[in-house]
N, C-alpha and C positions, 0 to 999 in steps of 0.2 A: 882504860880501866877494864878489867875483866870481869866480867859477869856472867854468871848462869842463869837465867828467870825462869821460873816455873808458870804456866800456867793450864788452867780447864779444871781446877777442881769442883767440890762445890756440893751439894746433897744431893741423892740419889738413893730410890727405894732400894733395897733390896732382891737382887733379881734384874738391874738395870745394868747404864755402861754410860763409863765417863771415860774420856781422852784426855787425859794429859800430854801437855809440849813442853818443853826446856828448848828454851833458845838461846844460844852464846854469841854475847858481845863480845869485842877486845881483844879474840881469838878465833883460832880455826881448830873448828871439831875434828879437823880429817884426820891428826895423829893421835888423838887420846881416846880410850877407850870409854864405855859409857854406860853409869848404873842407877838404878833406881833406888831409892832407900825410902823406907818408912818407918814413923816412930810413931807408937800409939801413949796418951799419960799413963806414966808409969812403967812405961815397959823399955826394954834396950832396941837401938834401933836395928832392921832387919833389911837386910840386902835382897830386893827383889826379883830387880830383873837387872843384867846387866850385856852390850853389846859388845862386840870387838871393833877395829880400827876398819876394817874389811868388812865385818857384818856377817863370818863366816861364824865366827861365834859368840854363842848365845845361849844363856843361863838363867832358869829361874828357881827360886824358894820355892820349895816341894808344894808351901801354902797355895799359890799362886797359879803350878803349873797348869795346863789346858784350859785356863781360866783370861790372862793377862799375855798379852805380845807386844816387847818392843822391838821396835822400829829405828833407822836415822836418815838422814836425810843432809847430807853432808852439805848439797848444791846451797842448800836452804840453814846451815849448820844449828838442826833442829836434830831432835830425838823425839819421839813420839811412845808413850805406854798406854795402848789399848786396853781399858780393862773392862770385860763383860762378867755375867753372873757372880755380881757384888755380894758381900754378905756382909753382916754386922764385924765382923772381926775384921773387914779391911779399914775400917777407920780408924783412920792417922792422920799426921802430915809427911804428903810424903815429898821427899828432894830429889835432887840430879845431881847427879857428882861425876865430874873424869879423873880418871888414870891415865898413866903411862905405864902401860904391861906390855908392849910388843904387843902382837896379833891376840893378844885372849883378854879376857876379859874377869872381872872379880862381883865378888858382892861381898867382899871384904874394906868395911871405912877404913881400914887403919892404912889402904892405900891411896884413898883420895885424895887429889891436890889441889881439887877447887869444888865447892859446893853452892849451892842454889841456894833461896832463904825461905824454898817450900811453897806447896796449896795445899790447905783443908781439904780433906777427902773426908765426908760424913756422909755412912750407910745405915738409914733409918727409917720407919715406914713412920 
């Protein structure tokens, strides 16, 4: 069975740093590309951060840039989003989704072909 699993979410002040993991069952990370997505209530969800198959590239939301780094880690067929100097408006849930793009990578859903079922990320003092 294939699966995504998210985990590391969880509360964190403002100003702090949570690690999220997505780890794949059922498959291997080494051909698909890899993105981060978050959806806040009420809002459309937003493509965060997203890797290539290589790792050569690498893409964030303007929101996020110098803030949030992913990572993968094929041997371990993990992806990792580092994310420091949190603020109230990163609160979502956010998931891990792969593609199949060739060597680049998206933060476009409408190419995902398999998704996670998400962690709570709450930024709150």
């Amino acid at each position: 069975q294939l699966q995504l699993v998210e985990s590391g979410g969880g509360l964190v002040q403002p100003g702090g740093s949570l690690r999220l993991s997505c780890v794949a069952s059922g498959f291997t990370l080494d051909y698909y590309a890899i993105s981060w997505f978050r959806q806040a209530p009420g809002k459309e969800p937003e493509g965060v951060a997203c890797i290539s198959v290589s790792g050569l590239t690498i893409d964030y939301a303007d929101s996020v840039k110098g803030r949030f780094a992913i990572s993968r880690d094929n041997a371990k067929n993990t992806v990792v989003l580092q994310m420091n100097s949190l603020k109230s408006e990163d609160t979502a849930d956010y998931y891990c989704a792969v593609a199949s793009v060739g060597d680049m990578c998206s933060l476009s859903y409408y190419v995902m072909e398999y998704w996670g079922k998400g962690t709570l990320v709450t930024v709150s003092s």
